[in-house]
C-alpha positions as CSV (number, residue, x, y, z in Angstrom):
1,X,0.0,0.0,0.0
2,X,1.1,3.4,-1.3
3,X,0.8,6.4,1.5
4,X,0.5,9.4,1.0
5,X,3.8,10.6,1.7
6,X,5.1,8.1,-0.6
7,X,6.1,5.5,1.4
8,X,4.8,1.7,0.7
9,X,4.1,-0.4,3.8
10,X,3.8,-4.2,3.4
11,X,1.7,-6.2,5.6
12,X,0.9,-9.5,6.8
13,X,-2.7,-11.3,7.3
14,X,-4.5,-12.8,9.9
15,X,-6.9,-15.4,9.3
16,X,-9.8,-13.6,7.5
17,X,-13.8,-14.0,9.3
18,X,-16.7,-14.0,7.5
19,X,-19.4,-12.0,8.3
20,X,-23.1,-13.0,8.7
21,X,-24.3,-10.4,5.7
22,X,-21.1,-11.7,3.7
23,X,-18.6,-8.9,4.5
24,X,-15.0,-10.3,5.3
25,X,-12.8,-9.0,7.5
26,X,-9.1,-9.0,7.9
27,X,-6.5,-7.5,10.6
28,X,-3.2,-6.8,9.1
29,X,0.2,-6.0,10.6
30,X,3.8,-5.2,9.6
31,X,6.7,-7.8,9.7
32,X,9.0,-7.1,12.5
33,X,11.9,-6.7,10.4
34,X,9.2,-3.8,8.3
35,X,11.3,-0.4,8.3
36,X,7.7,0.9,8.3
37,X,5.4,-0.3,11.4
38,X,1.3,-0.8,11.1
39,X,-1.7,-2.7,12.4
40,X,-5.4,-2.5,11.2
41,X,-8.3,-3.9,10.6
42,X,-9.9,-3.6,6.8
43,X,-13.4,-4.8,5.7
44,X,-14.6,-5.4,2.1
45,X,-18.2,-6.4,1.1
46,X,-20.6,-5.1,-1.8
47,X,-20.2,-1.3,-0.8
48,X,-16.3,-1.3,-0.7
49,X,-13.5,-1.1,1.4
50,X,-13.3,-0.2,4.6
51,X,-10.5,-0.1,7.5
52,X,-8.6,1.6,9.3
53,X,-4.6,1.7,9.8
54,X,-2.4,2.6,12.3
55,X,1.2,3.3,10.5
56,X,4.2,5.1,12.8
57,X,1.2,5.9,15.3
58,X,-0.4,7.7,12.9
59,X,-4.2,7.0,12.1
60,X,-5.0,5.8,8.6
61,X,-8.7,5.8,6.9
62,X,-9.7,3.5,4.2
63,X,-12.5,3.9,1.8
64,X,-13.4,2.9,-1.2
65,X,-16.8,3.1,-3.1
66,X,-17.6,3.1,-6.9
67,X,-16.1,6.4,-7.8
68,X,-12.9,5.7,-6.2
69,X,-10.5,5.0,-3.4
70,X,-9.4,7.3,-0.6
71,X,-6.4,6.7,2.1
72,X,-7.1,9.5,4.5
73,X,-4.7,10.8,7.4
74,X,-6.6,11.0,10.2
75,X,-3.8,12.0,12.6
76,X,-3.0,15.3,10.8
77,X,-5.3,18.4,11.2
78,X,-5.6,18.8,7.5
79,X,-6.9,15.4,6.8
80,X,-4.5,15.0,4.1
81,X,-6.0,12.4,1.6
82,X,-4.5,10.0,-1.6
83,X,-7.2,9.5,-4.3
84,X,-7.0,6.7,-6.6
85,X,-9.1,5.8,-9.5
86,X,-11.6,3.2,-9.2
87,X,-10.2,-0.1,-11.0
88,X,-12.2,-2.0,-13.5
């Protein structure tokens, strides 16, 4: 995953769980040897993708919907965002 200040942090999965309305959920973390520490917790079902990430301390959004993809900086006062195209 790309952020937004150009860094890309690589993570590891947990075993997945399925949701009663078919939603799957996943937490995610960083390899202790990553030079770039996260954690989270993403959801995907027929709406999008959803989660949130914790990278250096720092709060990351995820959202996705048909028009597109957004990786949001919560931690920062500005709410600085990356925008990506939706993929087809």
């Amino acid at each position: 995953m790309r952020l937004a200040d150009g860094r890309t942090v690589t993570v590891r999965t947990a075993p997945a769980h399925r949701h009663d309305n078919g939603d799957l959920s996943v937490r995610v973390h960083s390899d202790a040897k990553s030079p770039v520490p996260a954690a989270g917790l993403f959801t995907a079902g027929a709406s999008g993708l959803f989660g949130r990430l914790r990278v250096d301390g720092r709060l990351m959004l995820v959202h996705s919907d048909v028009s597109g993809a957004w990786l949001i900086d919560a931690s920062r006062p500005s709410w600085s965002s990356t925008r990506s195209a939706p993929t087809r």
